[in-house]
MARROZA-81397 format. One line per 5 residues: number of its first residue (from 1); their letters; for each residue y, x, z of C-alpha. Coordinates in Angstrom, 3 decimals, always signed. Layout:
% residues N
NUM> a> Y:X:Z ~ ...
***
This chain:
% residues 523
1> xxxxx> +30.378:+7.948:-11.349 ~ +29.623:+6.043:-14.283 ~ +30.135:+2.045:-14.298 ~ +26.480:+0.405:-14.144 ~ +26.087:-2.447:-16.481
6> xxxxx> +25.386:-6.022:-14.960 ~ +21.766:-7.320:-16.157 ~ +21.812:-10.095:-18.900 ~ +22.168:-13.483:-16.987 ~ +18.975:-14.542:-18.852
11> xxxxx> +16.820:-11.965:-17.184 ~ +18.107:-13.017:-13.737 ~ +18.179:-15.693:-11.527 ~ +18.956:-14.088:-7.802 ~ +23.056:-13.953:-7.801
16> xxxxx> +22.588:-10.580:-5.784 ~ +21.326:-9.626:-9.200 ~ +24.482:-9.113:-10.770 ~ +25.213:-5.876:-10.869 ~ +27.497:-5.955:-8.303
21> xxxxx> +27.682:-3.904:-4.561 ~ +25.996:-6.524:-1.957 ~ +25.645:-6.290:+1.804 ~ +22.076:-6.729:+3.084 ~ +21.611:-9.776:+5.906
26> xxxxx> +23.896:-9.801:+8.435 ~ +20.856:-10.081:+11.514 ~ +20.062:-6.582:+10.157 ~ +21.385:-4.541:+12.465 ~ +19.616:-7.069:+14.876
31> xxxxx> +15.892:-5.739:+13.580 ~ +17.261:-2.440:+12.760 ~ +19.085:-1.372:+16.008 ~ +16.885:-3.954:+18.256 ~ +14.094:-0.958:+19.221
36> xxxxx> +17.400:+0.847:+21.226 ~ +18.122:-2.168:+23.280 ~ +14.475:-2.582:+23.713 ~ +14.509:+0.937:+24.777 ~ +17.622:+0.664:+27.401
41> xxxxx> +16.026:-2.886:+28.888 ~ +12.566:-0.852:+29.531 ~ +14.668:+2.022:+30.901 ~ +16.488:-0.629:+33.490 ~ +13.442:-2.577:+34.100
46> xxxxx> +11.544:+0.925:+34.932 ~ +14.155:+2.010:+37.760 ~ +14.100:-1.278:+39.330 ~ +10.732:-2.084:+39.517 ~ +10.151:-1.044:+43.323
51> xxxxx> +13.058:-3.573:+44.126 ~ +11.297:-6.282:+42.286 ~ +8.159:-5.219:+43.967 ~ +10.178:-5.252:+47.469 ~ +11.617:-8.415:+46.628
56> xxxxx> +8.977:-10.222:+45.584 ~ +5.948:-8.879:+47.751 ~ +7.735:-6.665:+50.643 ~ +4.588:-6.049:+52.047 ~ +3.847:-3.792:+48.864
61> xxxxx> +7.367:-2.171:+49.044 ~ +6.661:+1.900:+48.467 ~ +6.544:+3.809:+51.778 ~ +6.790:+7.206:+52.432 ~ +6.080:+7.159:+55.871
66> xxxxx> +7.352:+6.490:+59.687 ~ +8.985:+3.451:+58.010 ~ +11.131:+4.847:+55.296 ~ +11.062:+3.682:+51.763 ~ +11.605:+5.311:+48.732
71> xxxxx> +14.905:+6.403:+47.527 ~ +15.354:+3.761:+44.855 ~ +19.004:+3.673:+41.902 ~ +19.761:+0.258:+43.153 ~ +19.933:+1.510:+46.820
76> xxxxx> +22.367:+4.219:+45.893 ~ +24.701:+2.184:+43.695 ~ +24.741:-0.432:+46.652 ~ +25.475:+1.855:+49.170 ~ +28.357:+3.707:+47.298
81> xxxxx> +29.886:+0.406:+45.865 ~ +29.443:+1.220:+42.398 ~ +27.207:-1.374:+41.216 ~ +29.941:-3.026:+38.969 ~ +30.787:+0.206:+37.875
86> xxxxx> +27.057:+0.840:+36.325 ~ +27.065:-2.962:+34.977 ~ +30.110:-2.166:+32.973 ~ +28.669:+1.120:+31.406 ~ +25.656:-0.940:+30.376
91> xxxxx> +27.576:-3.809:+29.074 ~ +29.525:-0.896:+27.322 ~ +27.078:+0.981:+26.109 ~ +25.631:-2.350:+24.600 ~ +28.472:-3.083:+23.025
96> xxxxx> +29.217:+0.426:+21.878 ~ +26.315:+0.023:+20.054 ~ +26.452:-3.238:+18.785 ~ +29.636:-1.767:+17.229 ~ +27.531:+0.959:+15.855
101> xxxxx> +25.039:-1.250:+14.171 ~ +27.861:-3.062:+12.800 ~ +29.664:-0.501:+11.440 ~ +26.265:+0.656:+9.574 ~ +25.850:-2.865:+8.340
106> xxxxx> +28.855:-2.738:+6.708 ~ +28.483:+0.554:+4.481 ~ +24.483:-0.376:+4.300 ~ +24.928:-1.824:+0.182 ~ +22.449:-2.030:-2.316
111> xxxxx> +22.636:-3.068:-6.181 ~ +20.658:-4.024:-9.328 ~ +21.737:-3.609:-11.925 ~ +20.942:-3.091:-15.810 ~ +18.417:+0.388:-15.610
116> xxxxx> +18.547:+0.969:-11.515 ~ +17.704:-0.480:-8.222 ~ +20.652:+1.351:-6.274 ~ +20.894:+1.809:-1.989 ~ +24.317:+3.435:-0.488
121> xxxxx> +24.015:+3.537:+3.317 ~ +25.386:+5.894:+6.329 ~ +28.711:+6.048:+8.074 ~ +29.317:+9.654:+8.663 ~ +26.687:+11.018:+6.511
126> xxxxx> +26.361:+9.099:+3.319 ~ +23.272:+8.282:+1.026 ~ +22.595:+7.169:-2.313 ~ +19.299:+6.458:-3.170 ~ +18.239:+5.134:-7.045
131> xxxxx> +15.307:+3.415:-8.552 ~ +15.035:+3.507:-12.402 ~ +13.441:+0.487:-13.088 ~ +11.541:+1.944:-15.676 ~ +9.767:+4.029:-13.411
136> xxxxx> +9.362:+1.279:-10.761 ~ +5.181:+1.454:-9.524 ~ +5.672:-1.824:-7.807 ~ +7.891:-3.874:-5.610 ~ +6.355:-4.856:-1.969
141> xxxxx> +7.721:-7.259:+0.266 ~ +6.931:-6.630:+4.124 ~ +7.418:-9.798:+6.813 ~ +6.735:-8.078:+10.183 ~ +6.208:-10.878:+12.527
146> xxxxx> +9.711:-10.698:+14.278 ~ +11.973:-10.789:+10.905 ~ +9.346:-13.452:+9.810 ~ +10.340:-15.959:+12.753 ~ +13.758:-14.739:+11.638
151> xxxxx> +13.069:-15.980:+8.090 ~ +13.661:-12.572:+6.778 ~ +11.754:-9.547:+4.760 ~ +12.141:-6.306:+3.452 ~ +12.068:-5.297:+0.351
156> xxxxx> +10.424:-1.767:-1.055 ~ +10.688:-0.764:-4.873 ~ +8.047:+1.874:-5.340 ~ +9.288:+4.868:-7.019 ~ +6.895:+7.401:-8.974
161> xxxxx> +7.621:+10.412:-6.509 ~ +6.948:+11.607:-3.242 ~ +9.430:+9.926:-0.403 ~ +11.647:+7.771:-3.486 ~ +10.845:+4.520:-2.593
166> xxxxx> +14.410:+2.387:-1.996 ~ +14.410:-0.008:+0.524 ~ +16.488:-3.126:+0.519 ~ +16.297:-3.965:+4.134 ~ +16.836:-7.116:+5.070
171> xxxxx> +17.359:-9.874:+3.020 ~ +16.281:-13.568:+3.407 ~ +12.984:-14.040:+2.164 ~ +14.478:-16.571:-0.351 ~ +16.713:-13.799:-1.583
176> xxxxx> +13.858:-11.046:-1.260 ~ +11.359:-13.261:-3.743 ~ +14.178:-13.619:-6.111 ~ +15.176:-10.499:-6.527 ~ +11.576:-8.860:-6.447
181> xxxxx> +10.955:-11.085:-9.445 ~ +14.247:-10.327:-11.039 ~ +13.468:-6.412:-10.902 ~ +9.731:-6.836:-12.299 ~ +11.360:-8.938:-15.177
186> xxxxx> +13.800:-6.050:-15.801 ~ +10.950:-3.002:-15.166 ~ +8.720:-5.499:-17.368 ~ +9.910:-4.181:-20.809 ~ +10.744:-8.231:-21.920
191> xxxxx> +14.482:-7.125:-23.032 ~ +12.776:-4.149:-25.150 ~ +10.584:-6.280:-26.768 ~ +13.139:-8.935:-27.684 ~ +16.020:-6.476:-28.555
196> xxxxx> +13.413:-5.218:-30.683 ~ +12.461:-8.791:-32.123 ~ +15.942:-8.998:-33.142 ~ +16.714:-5.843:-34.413 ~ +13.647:-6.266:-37.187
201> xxxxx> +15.160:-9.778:-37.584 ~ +18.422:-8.457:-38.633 ~ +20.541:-10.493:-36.449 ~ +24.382:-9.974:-35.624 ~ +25.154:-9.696:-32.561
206> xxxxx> +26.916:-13.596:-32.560 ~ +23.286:-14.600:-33.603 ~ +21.763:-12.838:-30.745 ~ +24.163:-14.232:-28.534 ~ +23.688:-17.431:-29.988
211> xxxxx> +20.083:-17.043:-29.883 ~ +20.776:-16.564:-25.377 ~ +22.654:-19.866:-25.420 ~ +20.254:-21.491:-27.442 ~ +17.528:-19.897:-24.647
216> xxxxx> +19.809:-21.393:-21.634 ~ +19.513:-24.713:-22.957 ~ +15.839:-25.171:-24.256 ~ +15.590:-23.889:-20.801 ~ +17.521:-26.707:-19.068
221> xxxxx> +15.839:-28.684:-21.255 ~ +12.652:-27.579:-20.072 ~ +12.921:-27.030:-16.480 ~ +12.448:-24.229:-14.118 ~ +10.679:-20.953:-15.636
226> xxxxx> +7.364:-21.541:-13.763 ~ +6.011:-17.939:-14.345 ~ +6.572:-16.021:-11.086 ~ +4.826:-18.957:-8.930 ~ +1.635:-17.122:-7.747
231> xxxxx> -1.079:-18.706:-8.485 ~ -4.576:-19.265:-6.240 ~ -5.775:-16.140:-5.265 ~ -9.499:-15.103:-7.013 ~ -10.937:-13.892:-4.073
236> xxxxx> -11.597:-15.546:-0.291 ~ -12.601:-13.223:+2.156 ~ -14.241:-15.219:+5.514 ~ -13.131:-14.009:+8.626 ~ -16.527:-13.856:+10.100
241> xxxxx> -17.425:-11.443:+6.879 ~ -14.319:-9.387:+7.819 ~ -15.074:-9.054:+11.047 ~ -18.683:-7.962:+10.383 ~ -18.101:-5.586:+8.093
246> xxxxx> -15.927:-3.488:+10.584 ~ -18.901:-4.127:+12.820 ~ -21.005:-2.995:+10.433 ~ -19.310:+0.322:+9.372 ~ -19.406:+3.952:+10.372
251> xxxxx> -16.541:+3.749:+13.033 ~ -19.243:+1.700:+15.058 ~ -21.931:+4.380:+14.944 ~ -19.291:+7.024:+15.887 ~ -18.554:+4.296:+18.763
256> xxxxx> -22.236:+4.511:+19.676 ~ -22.743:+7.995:+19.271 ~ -19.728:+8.663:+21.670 ~ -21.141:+6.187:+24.263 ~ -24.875:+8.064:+24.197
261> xxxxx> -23.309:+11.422:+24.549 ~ -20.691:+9.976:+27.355 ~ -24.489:+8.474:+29.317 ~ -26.213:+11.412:+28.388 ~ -23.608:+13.490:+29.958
266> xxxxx> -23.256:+11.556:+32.836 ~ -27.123:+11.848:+33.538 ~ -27.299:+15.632:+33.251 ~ -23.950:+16.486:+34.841 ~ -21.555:+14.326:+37.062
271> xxxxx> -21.612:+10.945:+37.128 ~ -17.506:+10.514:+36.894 ~ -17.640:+10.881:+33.108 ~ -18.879:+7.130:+32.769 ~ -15.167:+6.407:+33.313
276> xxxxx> -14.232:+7.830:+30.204 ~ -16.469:+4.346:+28.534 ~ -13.525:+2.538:+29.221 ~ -10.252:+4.648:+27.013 ~ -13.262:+5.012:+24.512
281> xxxxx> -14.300:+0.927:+24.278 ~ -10.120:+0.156:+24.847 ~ -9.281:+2.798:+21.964 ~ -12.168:+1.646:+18.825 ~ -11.381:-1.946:+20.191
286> xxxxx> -7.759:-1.417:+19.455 ~ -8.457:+0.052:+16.104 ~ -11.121:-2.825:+15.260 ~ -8.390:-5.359:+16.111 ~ -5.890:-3.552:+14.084
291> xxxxx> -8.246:-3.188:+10.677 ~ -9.587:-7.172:+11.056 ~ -5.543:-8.054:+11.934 ~ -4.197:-5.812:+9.118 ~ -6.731:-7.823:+5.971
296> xxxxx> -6.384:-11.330:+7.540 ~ -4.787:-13.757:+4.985 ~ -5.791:-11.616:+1.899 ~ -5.396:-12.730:-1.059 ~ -4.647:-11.544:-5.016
301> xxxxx> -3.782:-13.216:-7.587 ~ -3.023:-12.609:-11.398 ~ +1.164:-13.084:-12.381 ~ +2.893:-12.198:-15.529 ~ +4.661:-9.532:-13.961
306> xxxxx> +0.942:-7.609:-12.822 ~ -1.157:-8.374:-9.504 ~ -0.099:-10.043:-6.484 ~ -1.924:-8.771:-3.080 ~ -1.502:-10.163:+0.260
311> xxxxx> -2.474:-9.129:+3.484 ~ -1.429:-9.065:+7.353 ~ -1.753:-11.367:+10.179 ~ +1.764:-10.103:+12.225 ~ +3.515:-7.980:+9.712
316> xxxxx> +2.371:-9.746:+6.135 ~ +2.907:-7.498:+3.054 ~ +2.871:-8.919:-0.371 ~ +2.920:-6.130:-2.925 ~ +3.100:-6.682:-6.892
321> xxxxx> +0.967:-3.963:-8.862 ~ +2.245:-4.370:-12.181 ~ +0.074:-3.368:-15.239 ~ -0.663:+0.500:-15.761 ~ -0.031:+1.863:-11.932
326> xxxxx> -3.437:+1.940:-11.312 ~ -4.667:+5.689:-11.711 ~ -8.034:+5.202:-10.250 ~ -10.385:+3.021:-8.771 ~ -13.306:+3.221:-6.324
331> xxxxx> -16.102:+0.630:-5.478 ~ -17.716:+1.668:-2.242 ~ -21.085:-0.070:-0.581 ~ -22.281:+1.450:+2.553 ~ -26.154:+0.915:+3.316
336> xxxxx> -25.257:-1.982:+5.875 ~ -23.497:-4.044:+3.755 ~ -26.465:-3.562:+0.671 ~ -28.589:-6.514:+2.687 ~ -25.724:-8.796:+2.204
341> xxxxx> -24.365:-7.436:-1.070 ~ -21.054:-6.430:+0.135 ~ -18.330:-3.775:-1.655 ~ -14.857:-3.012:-1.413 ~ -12.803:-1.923:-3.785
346> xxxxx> -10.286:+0.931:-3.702 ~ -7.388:+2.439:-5.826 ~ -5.098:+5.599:-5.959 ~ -1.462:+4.829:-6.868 ~ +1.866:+6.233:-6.882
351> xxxxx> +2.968:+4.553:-3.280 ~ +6.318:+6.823:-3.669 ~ +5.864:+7.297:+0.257 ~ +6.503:+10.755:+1.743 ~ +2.845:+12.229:+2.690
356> xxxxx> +3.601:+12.041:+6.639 ~ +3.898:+8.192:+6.349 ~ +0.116:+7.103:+7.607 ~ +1.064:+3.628:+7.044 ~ +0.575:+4.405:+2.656
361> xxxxx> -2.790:+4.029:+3.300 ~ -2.709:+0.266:+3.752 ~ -2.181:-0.007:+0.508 ~ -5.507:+1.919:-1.153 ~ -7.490:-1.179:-0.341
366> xxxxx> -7.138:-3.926:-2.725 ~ -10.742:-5.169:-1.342 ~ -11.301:-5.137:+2.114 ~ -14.921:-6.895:+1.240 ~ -16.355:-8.622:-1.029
371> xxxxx> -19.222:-9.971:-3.202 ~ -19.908:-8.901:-6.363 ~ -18.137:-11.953:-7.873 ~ -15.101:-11.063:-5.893 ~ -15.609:-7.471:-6.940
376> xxxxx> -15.516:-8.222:-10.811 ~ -12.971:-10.502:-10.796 ~ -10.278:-7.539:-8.797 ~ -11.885:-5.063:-11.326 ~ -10.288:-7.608:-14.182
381> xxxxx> -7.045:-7.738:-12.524 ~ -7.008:-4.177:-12.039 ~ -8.446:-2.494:-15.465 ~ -7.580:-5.775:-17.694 ~ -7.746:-2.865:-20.946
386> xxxxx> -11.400:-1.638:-20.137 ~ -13.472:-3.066:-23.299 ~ -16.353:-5.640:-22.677 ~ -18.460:-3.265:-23.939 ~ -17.742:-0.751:-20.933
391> xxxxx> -18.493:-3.506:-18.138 ~ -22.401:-2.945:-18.088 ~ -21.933:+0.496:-16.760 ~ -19.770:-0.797:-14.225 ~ -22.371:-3.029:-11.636
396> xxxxx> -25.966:-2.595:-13.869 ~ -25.963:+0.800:-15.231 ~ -23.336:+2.245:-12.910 ~ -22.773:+1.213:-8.640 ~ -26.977:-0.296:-8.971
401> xxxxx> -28.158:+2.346:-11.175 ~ -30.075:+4.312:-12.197 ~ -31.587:+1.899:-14.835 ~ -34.075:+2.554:-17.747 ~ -32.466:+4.653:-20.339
406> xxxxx> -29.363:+5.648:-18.176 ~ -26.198:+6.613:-20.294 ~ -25.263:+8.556:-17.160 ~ -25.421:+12.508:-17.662 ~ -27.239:+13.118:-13.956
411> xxxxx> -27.692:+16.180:-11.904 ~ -31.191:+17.951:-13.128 ~ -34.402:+17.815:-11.061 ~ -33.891:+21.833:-10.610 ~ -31.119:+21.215:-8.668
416> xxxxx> -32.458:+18.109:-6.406 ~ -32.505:+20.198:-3.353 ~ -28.409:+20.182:-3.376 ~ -28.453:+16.565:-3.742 ~ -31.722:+15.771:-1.947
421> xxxxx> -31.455:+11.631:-1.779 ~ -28.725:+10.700:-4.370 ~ -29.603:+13.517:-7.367 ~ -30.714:+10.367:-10.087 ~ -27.879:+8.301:-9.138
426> xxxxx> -25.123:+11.483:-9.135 ~ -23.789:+11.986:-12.731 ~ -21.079:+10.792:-15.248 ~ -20.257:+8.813:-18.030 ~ -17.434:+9.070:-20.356
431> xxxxx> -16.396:+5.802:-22.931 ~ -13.927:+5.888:-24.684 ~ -11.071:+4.298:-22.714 ~ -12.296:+5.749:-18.857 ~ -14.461:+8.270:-17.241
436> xxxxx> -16.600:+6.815:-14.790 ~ -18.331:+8.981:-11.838 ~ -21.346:+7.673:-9.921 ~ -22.199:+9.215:-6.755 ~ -24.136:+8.655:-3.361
441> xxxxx> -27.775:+6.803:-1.951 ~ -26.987:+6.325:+1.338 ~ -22.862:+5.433:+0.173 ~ -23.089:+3.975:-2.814 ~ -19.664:+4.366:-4.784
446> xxxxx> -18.484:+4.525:-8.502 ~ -15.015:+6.021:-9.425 ~ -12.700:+4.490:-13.043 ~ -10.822:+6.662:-13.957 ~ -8.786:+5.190:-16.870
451> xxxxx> -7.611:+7.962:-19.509 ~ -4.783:+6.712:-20.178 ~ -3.452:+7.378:-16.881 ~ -5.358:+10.857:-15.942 ~ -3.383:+14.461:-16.367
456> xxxxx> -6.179:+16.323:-17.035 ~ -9.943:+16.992:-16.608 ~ -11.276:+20.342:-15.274 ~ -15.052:+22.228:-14.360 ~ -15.338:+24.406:-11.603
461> xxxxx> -18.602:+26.541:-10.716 ~ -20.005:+28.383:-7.236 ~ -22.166:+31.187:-7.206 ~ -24.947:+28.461:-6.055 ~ -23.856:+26.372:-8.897
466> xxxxx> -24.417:+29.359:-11.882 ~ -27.415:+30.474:-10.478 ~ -29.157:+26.781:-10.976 ~ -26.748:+26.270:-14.612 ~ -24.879:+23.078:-12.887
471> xxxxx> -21.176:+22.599:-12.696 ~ -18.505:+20.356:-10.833 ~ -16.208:+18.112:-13.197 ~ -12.838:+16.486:-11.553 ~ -10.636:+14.238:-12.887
476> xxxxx> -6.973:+15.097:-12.312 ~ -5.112:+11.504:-11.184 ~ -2.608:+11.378:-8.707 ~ -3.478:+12.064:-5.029 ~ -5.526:+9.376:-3.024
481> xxxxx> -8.883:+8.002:-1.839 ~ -10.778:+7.545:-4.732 ~ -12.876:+10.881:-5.018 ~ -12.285:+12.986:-8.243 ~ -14.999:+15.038:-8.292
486> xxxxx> -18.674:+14.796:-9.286 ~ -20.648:+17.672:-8.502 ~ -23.938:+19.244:-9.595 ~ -24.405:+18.144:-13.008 ~ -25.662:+19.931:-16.115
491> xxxxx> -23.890:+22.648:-17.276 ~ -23.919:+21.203:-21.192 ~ -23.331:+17.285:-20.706 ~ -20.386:+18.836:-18.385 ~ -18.760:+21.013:-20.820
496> xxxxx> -19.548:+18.341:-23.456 ~ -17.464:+15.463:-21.328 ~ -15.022:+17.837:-20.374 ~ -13.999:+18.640:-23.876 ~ -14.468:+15.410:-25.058
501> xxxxx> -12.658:+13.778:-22.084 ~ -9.437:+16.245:-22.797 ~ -9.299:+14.817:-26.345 ~ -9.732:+11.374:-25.121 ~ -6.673:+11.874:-22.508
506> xxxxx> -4.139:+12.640:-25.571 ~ -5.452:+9.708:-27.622 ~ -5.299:+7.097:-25.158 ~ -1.956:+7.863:-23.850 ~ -0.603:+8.206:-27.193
511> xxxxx> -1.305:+4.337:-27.803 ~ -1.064:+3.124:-23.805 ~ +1.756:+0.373:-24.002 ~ +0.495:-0.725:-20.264 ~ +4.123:+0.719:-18.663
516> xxxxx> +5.787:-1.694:-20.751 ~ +3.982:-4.836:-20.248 ~ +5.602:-7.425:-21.888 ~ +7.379:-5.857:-24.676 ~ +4.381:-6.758:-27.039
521> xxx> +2.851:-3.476:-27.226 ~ +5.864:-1.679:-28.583 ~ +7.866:+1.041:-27.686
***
């Protein structure tokens, strides 16, 4: 294997950032390997519970009749005298894996260095897992609520593929910060940019190492680089608007509808199915819990290094978006919220999660709710390229439109009946930076789809569809919950955006710079 160059000491300022083979925390295998000792207490706890019953109440002591109890583990390892004996195999077998958990801590190594975020773990079976920082989607740091009264937190650099995320897990949460920031200032493109600089300077290479010295001390000089502090976030979300909106949502009318059926089916048939109220209320209670829980202490915030966004009550997640990850995005308004003027605010991403891991979509929302202030200013963060010009068709003409003289291409009156409610509001626009999609009445929601980032754009057409001369335009982004496709429009204006949307594609990536944010727009 080739030798990995060390990062410029400039660019860094964790000393795990050195290019060198570190261990992660040593209370790893602690959080790691704790779950299996959690697992062998429950076990113990389980097959002695009738003696703690019997001990503590003996009236409650399990019978099975004429006076005899039931066989219980403890009973038998009295009886035969081996109750030492099973003491020492559990001590054993908690220090055998102890041991274990040791032994993994000790090949568990991870690097950073120069072009790569780099994981070895495994004992037996060895792994070697690799992050080119220039293909780094974002870098989230997770706190779950034990490792945070630990003062610890893992660390996730999100690759641009399914399952390639690396995972540096754990490290303090001093170290964690330090090093997230020290990979975004690597992924950022800064070192281009300034190798660059110099080159078209036409400085040796003493003058550019002079120029690094002369850095260091303008810096001491100076102070502490004050860039990575996050700022105040833009948006507050109260908790009594959190918890109403997930009050207000369709999981709640599901809840209801359940409960009518459940009464109506107790009234016609037996009455025994009003027990089932109770898994049902104990079940959407659990989930409402979990959704309010999982967006308490939100916040986002512009850094120089992307967006910052915060979330979790237990397990707190802080993930850095940096510029150009962000494929699409959706802004959603169910008819409850429109009396208080509510939205929220999806995105699809590259989460480099495999597509079994249900915990990816956690991080779709970037806008639990929010007003229409807190909307636009998370659309800013989000698309900071999208022209002024194109902001009008984002709240007027586009998620409250139709307006007089819509720019929207719409579905046509002779095909209402397929989009009975929502066929004036249903149509497309195309600018020349994104392609924005407006659908719903009852849902309100408007997709961004920015063309620097989509793949392609396609039309597709039903037998329904060519008999009424309407068509179904998608935009190809990577895979998520924003909705791609807007159907029933106009067979022209669609073949007109779709052509014009494919040349549109080519030109905008051809001059995106977003991937390399701070390298001054160059290459």
């Amino acid at each position: 294997m080739s030798e990995a160059s060390a990062p410029p000491a400039a660019e860094v300022r964790s000393p795990l950032s050195d290019g060198e083979w570190h261990r992660m925390h040593p209370l790893t295998p602690l959080l790691r390997g704790g779950l299996f000792l959690l697992v062998i207490a429950g076990i113990a706890i389980a097959n002695l519970r009738e003696r703690l019953v019997e001990w503590a109440i003996p009236a409650f002591a399990p019978e099975l009749g004429d006076g005899e109890y039931a066989p219980d583990p403890f009973d038998y390892l009295v009886s035969r005298n081996l109750l030492v004996v099973a003491l020492l195999i559990v001590v054993g077998a908690v220090v055998v894996l102890m041991l274990l958990f040791s032994l993994s801590w000790r090949f568990h190594t991870f690097r950073i260095t120069d072009d790569d975020v780099e994981v070895r773990s495994g004992v037996l079976f060895r792994t070697h897992r690799r992050a080119p920082l220039d293909r780094v989607q974002g870098v989230n740091l997770v706190r779950p609520l034990v490792a945070r009264l630990l003062g610890m937190a893992k660390l996730e650099v999100v690759g641009a593929g399914t399952d390639a995320n690396v995972k540096l897990e754990y490290l303090s949460t001093t170290n964690a910060e330090t090093i997230r920031s020290d990979i975004l200032r690597l992924a950022s493109g800064r070192r281009l940019g300034d190798g660059q600089a110099a080159s078209r300077a036409g400085g040796t290479r003493a003058q550019q190492v002079a120029s690094v010295v002369g850095a260091g001390i303008t810096g001491l000089v100076d102070g502490d680089d004050q860039r990575d502090v996050e700022p105040a976030s833009v948006v507050h979300i109260p908790t009594g608007r959190l918890i109403a909106s997930r009050l207000l949502s369709g999981t709640t009318l599901m809840l209801l509808a359940l409960i009518a059926a459940i009464v109506v089916g107790a009234v016609v048939g037996t009455p025994w199915v009003l027990f089932s109220v109770i898994p049902a209320f104990l079940g959407f209670g659990a989930y409402y819990v979990r959704s309010v829980t999982r967006s308490l202490r939100y916040s986002i915030a512009p850094l120089p290094s992307g967006t910052r966004i915060t979330f979790g009550l237990f397990t707190t997640v802080s993930e850095t978006l940096p510029p150009g990850r962000v494929h699409a995005v959706e802004i959603r308004q169910s008819i409850f919220w429109r009396p208080f003027g509510w939205w929220s605010i999806t995105v699809n991403r590259l989460s480099g999660r495999a597509s079994s891991d249900t915990t990816a979509d956690q991080f779709t929302t970037v806008l639990p709710v929010g007003t229409r202030a807190d909307v636009e200013r998370v659309l800013r963060l989000l698309l900071p390229a999208l022209p002024e010009e194109d902001w009008p068709f984002v709240f007027d003409q586009g998620i409250l439109g139709p307006v007089e003289g819509d720019p929207y291409a719409t579905t046509p009156g002779r095909a209402r009946l397929l989009r009975p409610l929502s066929w004036k509001r249903n149509g497309y626009l195309l600018t020349r930076d994104a392609l924005f999609f407006r659908r719903g009445f009852i849902w309100r929601a408007l997709g961004i789809f920015p063309l620097a980032r989509m793949q392609s754009v396609g039309i597709a057409q039903g037998p329904v569809d060519r008999l009424l001369g309407v068509v179904n335009l998608t935009a190809h982004v990577v895979p998520g919950s924003v909705t791609a496709t807007v159907g029933i429009l106009e067979r022209d204006d669609a073949l007109r955006g779709f052509q014009d949307a494919a040349a549109g594609i080519v030109a905008a990536s051809a001059g995106d710079r977003s991937h390399r944010w701070a390298s001054g727009g160059t290459e």
